[in-house]
N, C-alpha and C positions, 0 to 999 in steps of 0.2 A: 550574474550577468543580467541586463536589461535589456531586452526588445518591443518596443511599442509598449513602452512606460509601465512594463510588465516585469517582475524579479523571474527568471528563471533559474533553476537549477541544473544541471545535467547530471546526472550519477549514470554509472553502468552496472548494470545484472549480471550477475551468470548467464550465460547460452540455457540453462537446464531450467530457465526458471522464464524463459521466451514464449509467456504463452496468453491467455487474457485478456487480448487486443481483438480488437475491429477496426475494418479501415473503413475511413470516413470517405465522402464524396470527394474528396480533395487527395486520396491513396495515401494519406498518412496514417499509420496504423496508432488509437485512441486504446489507451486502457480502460476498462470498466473500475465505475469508482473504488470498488472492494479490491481489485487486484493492483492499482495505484498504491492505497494503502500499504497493502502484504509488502509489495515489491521497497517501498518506502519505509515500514519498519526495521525488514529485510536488511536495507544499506545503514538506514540511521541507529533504529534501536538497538538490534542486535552489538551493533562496532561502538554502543553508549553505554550498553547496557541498562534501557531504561526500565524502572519499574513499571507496574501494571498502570499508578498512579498517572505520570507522565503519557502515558501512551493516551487515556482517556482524556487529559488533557487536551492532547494535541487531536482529538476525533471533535471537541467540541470546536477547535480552532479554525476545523473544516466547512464549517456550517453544512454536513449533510444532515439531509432528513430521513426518514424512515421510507417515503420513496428513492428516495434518491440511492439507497446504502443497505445491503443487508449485510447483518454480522452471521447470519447464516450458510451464507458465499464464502466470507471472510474466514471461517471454523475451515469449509472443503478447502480453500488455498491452502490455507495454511499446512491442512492433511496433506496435499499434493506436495509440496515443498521439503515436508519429512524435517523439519528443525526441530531438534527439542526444547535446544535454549528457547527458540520463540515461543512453540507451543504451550511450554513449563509457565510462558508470564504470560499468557492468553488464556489462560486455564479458564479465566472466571467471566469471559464472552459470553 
């Protein structure tokens, strides 16, 4: 889908995985950059099965930086979430 010459995507979460978020001045509730990610591996990687290769791929694809992004965050998500499939190919974060 396109809004204001922007590609959106819509995917939905689990209720158990609702967590993450700030709401912005505007009351829409924003994910922080690392729990975007998880919650976006979460629907794509996990139902693609992609290897660890791919995944870094698509982190480069992000253009975050090292303020922007900790993979330290990204480790506690993904503890809180309890996947093994994901965590087995995050091993090497």
């Amino acid at each position: 889908m396109e809004i204001l010459n922007q590609f959106v995507e819509y995917n939905k979460i689990p209720r158990f995985m609702f967590w993450g978020y700030e709401k912005g001045i505007d009351g829409v509730n924003y994910a922080e950059h690392e729990k975007a990610f998880v919650d976006w591996l979460y629907v794509r990687g996990l139902r693609q099965k992609w290897p660890f290769e791919r995944i870094c791929s698509v982190m480069d694809d992000m253009y975050l930086t090292d303020e922007d992004f900790s993979l330290d965050k990204v480790r506690e998500y993904i503890k809180e979430i309890e996947n093994k499939d994901l965590s087995s190919r995050l091993i090497r974060f």
